[in-house]
N, C-alpha and C positions, 0 to 999 in steps of 0.2 A: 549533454545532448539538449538542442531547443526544442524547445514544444510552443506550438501556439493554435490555437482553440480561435474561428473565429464564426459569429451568429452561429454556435452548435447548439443542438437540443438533441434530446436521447431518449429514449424511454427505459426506467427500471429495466434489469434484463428478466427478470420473473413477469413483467407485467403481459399485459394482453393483450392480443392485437386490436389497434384502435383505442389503447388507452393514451390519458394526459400523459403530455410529456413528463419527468420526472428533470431535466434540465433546460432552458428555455435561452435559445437568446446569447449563451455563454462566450463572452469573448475574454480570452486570457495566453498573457503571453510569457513563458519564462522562459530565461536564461542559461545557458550552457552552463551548468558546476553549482547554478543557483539551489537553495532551502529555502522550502515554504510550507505551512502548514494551513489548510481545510477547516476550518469549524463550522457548528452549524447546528440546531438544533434535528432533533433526529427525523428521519424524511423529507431533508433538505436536497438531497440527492448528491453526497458526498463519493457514496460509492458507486454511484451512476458513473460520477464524473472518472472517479479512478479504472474502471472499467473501460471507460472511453480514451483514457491515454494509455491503457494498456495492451490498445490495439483488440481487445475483448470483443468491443459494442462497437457497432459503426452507428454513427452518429444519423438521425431520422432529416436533420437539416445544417448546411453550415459547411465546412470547412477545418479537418485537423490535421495538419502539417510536422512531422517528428526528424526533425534535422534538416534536411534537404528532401524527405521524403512525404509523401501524400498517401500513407496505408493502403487505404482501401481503393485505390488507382492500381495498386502492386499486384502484380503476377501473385499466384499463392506460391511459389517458390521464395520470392522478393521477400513476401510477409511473413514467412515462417522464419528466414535472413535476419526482417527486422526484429519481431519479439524475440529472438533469440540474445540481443541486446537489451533487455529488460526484464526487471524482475520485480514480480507483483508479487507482496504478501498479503495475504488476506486473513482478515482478524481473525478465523480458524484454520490455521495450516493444514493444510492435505498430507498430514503426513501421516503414511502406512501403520497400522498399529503393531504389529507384530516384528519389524522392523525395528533393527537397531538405531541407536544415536547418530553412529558415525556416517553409517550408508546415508540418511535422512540428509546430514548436513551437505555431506558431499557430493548429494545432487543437485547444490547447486552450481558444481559444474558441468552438466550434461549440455549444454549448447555449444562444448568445445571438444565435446569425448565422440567419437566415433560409436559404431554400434557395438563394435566388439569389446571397447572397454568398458563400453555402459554394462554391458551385460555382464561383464568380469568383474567390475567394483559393486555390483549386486550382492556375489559372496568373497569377492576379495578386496577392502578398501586399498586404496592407493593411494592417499597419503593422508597418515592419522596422522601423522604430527600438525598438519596445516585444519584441520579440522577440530584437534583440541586445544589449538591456538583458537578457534573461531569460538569455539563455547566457551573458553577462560576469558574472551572479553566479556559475555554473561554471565560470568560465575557459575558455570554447568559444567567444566571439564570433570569433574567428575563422573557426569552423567553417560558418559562417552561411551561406552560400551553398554548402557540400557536399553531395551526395549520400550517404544514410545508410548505404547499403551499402559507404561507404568510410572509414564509422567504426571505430576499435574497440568492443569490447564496453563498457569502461568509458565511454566516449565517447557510446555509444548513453544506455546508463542514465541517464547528468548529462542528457540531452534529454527522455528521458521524465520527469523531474523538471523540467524547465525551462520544460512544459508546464504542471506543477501553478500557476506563477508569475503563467500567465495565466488560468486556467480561475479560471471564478465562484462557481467549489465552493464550501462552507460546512464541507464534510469531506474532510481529504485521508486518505486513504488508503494508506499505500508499504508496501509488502511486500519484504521483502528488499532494500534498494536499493541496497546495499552489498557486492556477491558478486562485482562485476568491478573494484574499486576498491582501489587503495593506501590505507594509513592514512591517508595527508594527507590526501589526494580524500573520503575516507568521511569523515573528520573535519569538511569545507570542508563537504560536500552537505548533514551533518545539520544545520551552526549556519546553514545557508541557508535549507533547511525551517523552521527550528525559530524565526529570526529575522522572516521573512516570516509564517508564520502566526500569530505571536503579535503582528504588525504589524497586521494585518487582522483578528482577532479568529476564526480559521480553528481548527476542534477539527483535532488532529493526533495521529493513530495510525500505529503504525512498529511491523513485525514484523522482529526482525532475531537472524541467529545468532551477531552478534558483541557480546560480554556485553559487554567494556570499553567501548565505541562508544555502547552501550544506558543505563550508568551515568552515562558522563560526560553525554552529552546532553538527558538525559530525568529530569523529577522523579518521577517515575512507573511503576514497573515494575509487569508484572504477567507472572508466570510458569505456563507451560500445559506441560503431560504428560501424557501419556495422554489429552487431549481433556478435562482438565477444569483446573480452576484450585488449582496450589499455590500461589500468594498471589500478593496484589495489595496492595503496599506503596510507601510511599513511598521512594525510592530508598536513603537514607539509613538504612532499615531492612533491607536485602536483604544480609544478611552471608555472608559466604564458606561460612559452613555452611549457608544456605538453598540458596547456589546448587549446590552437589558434593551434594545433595538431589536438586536440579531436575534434573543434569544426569548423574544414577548409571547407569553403564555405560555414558555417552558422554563420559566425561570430554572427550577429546579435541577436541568441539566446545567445548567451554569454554575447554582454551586457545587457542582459537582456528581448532583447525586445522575443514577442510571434511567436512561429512556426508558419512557412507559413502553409495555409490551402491548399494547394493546392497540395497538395502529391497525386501520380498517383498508380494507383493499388489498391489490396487490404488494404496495409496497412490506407489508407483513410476512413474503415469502421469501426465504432466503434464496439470495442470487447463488446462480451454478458460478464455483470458483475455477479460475482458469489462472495454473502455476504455468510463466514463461521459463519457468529454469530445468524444463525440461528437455 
């Protein structure tokens, strides 16, 4: 699926009316079946931007185009069509707590189930076998028949990705996927992404704050601050001087370590997450 962003700006979806844009100006264009990953130090407006190509955010200025389509031009019939072809994960998966494994995963096929079956594989899954295929690419098929409130954190996230495995998306969408996860595990999850979608012919977008993770995986970087874009290069061109650029006065998120929580304003409120695999 193509996407391309042109002069967009957006505001945080928690922020206030009449607040700074949290994107400015963003012009970007990708490629059908294309991988690219997001970095940025944090309140760069990464998930602003994943928000806005997820049909979430309508853009406050600009122009966002998603195939031959113009979203927010669409009938709300048209647009509930389009997201229906996309699937955003969001660095805390919405997934039910009391709720089993299997059901969880395999709603990422509800944009193809009718009502009747959505509500049938609520207590009756339809097909475990294709579901604990999805979680033995995360090393979870065990977990398949647990209740998700007796996951861990890391545990949950490989699930909300284990969703994207089934869902008939054309765009996948992962925002941070990586924030409860050991090196291996992040290592495992992106060349599972990254393997699968370029299996299926799937565009793949990944906002992540761990730059090593982002390099090695991804041919494609494109680096945001301050809500606009300091470059958008091929991976192979993003040198250690671009990036102590991108990431001046956050050093610290660069080696790796976790954004300071203490961010003033609204960017500090967690945005309302909106799952298209429903």
């Amino acid at each position: 699926m193509r996407l391309q962003l042109t002069q967009v700006s957006a505001r945080h979806p928690a922020a206030r009316p009449g607040a700074a844009h949290a994107l400015r100006d963003v012009d970007l264009q990708i490629a059908d079946g294309e991988q690219l990953a997001v970095i940025g130090p944090s309140g760069a407006g990464k998930t602003t931007l994943m928000q806005v190509l997820a049909c979430a955010l309508p853009p406050a200025a600009g122009e966002y185009t998603l195939g031959d389509d113009a979203p927010w031009r669409l009938s709300n019939r048209d647009l509930h069509r389009l997201r229906g072809q996309l699937f955003l994960a969001p660095q805390v998966p919405p997934l039910p707590p009391r709720q089993r494994v299997v059901t969880s995963v395999l709603a990422g096929r509800l944009p193809t189930m009718g009502l009747l079956s959505s509500l049938r594989s609520l207590f009756y899954p339809a097909d475990i076998p294709a579901a604990y295929e999805a979680l033995a690419r995360f090393d979870l098929e065990d977990k398949l028949f647990e209740r998700v409130d007796r996951l861990s954190g890391g545990e949950r996230q490989r699930v909300g990705l284990a969703r994207a495995l089934l869902s008939p998306a054309r765009l996948w969408l992962v925002d941070e996927p990586l924030s409860s996860l050991d090196p291996a595990r992040a290592r495992q999850a992106l060349a599972t992404l990254g393997d699968c979608a370029r299996a299926r012919g799937i565009t793949l977008v990944t906002s992540l704050h761990q730059v090593d993770a982002a390099l090695a995986q991804f041919p494609r970087i494109v680096g945001l601050r301050d809500g606009a874009i300091a470059f958008d290069l091929p991976t192979v061109e993003v040198t250690q001087t671009r990036l102590e650029a991108l990431y001046e006065q956050h050093e610290g998120e660069l080696r790796g370590e976790p954004p300071a929580t203490a961010a003033a304003g609204p960017m500090a409120v967690p945005a309302p997450v909106v799952m298209h695999c429903r």
